[in-house]
N, C-alpha and C positions, 0 to 999 in steps of 0.2 A: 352447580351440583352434578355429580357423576351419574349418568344416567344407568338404574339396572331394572333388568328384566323383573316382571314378576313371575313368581319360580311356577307356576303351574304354567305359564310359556315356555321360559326355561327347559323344565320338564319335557312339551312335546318335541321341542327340541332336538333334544337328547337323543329322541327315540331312535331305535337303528334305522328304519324306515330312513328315515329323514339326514340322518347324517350318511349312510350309503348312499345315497341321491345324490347330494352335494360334492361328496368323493370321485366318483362316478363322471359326473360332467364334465369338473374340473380337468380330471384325469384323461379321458374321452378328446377333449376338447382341446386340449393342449400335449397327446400324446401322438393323434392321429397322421402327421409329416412322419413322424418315425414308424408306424406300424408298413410291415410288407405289403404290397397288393394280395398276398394271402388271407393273411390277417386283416385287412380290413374287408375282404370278401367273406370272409367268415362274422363279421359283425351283419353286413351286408343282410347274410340270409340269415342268424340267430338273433339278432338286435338290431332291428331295421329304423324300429323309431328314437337309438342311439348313436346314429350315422351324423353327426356334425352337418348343416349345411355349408355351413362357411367354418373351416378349422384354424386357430390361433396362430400355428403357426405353419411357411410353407419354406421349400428351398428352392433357391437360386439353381441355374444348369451347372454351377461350381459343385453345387450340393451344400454350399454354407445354409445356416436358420437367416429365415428373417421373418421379420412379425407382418400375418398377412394385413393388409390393409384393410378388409372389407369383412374384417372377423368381430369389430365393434357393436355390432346391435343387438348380438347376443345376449353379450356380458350383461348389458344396459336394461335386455329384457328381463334374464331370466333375475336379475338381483329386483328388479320393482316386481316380479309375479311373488317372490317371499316376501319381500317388505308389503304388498299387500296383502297378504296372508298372512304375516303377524301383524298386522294393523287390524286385522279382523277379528282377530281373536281378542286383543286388546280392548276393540271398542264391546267384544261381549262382555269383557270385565269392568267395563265404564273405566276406561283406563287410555286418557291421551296419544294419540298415534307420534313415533316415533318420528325424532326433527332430527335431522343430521348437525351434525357440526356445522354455526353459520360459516367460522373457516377454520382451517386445519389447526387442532394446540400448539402453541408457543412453547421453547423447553421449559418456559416459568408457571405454565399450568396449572393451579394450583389441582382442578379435577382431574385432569389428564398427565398424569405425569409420565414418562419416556421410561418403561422398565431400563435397568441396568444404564440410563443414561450414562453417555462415556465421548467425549470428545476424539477419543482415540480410536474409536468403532464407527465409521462413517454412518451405518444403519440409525445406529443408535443418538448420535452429532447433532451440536446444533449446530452444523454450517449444512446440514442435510434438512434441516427444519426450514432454513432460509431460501435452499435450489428450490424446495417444495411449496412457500410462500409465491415466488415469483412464480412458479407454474400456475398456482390457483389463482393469480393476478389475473393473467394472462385469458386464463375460462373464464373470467368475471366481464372483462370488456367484449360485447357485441362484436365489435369488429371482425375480431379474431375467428369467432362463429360462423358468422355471417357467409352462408354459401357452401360449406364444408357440409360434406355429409357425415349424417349421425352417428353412421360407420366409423368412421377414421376417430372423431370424440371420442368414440370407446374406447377404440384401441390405445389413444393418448391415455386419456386417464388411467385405463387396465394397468397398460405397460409401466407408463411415467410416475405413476403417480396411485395407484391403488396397490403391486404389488408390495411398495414399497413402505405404504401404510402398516398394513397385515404384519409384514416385519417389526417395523417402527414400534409399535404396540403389542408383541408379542413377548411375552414373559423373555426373561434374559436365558432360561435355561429350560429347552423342551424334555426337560424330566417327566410328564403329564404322556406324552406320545413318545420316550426314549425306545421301548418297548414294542411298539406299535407293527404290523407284518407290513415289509418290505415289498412289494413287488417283486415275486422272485420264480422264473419258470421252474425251478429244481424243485420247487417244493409245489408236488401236487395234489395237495388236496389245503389250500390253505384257509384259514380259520382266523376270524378277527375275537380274541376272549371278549367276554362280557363288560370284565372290567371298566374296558373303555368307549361301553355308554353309556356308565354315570354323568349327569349334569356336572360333577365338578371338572372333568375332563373337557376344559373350552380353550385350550391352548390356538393363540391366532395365526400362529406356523402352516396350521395344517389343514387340508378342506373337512377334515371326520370332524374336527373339533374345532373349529373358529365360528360356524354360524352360533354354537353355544355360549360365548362369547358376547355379554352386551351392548363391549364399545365396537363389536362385529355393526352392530344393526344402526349406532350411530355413523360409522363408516360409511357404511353402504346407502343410508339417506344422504350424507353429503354426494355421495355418488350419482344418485338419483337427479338432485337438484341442478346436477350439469344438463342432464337432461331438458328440464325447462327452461335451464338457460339458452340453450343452441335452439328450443322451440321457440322463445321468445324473439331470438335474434333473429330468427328466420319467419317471422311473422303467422307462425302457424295455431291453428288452433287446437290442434292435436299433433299427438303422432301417431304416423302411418308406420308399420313396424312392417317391415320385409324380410326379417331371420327372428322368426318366435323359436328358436330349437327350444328345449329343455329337456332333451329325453326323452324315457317314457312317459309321454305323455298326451293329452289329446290335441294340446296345441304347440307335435313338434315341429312344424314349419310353415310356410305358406306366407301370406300377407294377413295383419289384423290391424285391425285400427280401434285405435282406445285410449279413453278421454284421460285426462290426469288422474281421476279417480274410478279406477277400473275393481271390476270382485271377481275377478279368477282368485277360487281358491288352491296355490302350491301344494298342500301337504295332504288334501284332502276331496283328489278326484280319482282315488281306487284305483292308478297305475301306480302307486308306490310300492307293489307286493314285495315284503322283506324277500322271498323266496327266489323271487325275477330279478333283484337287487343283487342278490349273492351269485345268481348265475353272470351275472356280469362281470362282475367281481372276479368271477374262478376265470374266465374269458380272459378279460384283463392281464392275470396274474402270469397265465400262458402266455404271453409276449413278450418279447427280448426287452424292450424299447418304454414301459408304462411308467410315467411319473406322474408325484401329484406335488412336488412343489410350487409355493407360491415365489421364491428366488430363483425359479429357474431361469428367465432371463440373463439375473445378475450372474448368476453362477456360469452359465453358457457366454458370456461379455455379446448376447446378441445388441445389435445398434437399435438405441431405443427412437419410439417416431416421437416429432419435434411438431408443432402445433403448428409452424409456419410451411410446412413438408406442402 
């Protein structure tokens, strides 16, 4: 059965609070190799706890992209601080916490079906279902784990294998965000309309709108559970997190150690201010170089990392 949200989740969701946050990281976190030493001096002193420890992506002295190695714990963190924050709100509804996909759907699905599936669109393929079967093979056996730090896991999954999900599963036509403000330094004073933070706006393309999205939160517990897998393989009892970034927020970086079942609440420790949210946002919008795509990889043909690297 196709897992959804119950809509007063849903709902908080929605909120701008909450979907500028998600926008924001993404964007932050995977723009930072392109912004100037201006521009990120300018984060520096206006948005200090927005400063990336470790950014997504860095260059070569060629000046080519390549995906930094050691940008993995982030990702890893900050998607288990929301999935334990809608697990929370969940268990106030007496409502089962959220089980990721035990593995990735099949094109034959019958709950998960591949929007616009099309053999002729690799995204959409099922010979793209099959590369991404033998990757989650691959995170299944210990071995492979074994030794590898939790860093580079993320990055594999991030890069290999999550942004390709978010695509996979993303309506065939982002008509929902066709509309949506562009990143764009010429227009200065820019404005996101209302419209698009309605709940029905959960298109999985984009960061404002895919955590609304409920096979979003299935996703990202599969994501999670690689987690305990590499914890497993490596004998540990916990994990010790060395890159907590998330923003503004009280736990943007440092070391934290926390059990599988942690209560940091995401949505609901009073650094979400809409107002400090937009100011980012207008910051952002000022730079040449801001994206928030989830293909940007594919779109840029940077070399994705290999689990054997």
């Amino acid at each position: 059965m196709r897992y959804i949200l119950p809509e007063i989740v849903k709902n908080k969701l929605a909120e701008r609070s909450v979907r500028l946050h998600h926008l924001l990281w993404h964007t932050i976190r995977n723009s930072w190799h392109n912004f100037t030493e201006e521009e990120q001096e300018t984060f520096r002193h206006h948005h200090p706890n927005w400063v990336p420890l470790r950014p997504r992506f860095v260059r070569n002295p060629s000046g080519a992209e390549r995906i930094n190695p050691e940008a993995g714990e982030a990702f890893f963190y900050m998607h288990r601080k929301m999935l334990s924050s809608v697990n929370a709100q969940l268990a106030e509804l007496n409502e089962p916490a959220i089980i990721g996909w035990q593995n990735i759907p099949g094109p034959n699905d019958a709950d998960y079906p591949v929007p616009g599936r099309n053999n002729s669109i690799w995204i959409k393929s099922d010979a793209l279902y099959y590369e991404l079967r033998e990757k989650e093979e691959r995170l299944r056996n210990p071995e492979r784990l074994r030794g590898k730090p939790l860093a580079f896991i993320g990055v594999y999954v991030e890069s290999s294998i999550h942004d390709l999900l978010h695509m996979r599963w993303a309506a065939e036509s982002p008509a929902q965000m066709g509309e949506f403000p562009q990143f764009d330094p010429a227009n200065i004073n820019p404005t996101i309309d209302t419209v698009f933070d309605s709940p029905q706006i959960d298109w999985l393309g984009h960061p404002y709108s895919s955590h609304v999205n409920s096979d979003f939160w299935k996703l990202h517990a599969w994501c999670d559970q690689i987690v305990e897998l590499w914890r497993e393989a490596n004998n540990l009892h916990s994990v010790t997190w060395t890159d907590t970034w998330v923003g503004n927020s009280p736990h943007s970086g440092g070391t934290h150690h926390l059990s599988t079942h942690h209560e940091h609440d995401h949505f609901h420790h009073g650094h979400h201010s809409e107002h400090e949210l937009i100011k980012v946002f207008k910051t952002l919008n000022s730079f040449k170089e801001s994206h928030a795509e989830f293909d940007y990889v594919l779109k840029k043909k940077i070399p994705l990392p290999e689990l054997d690297d």
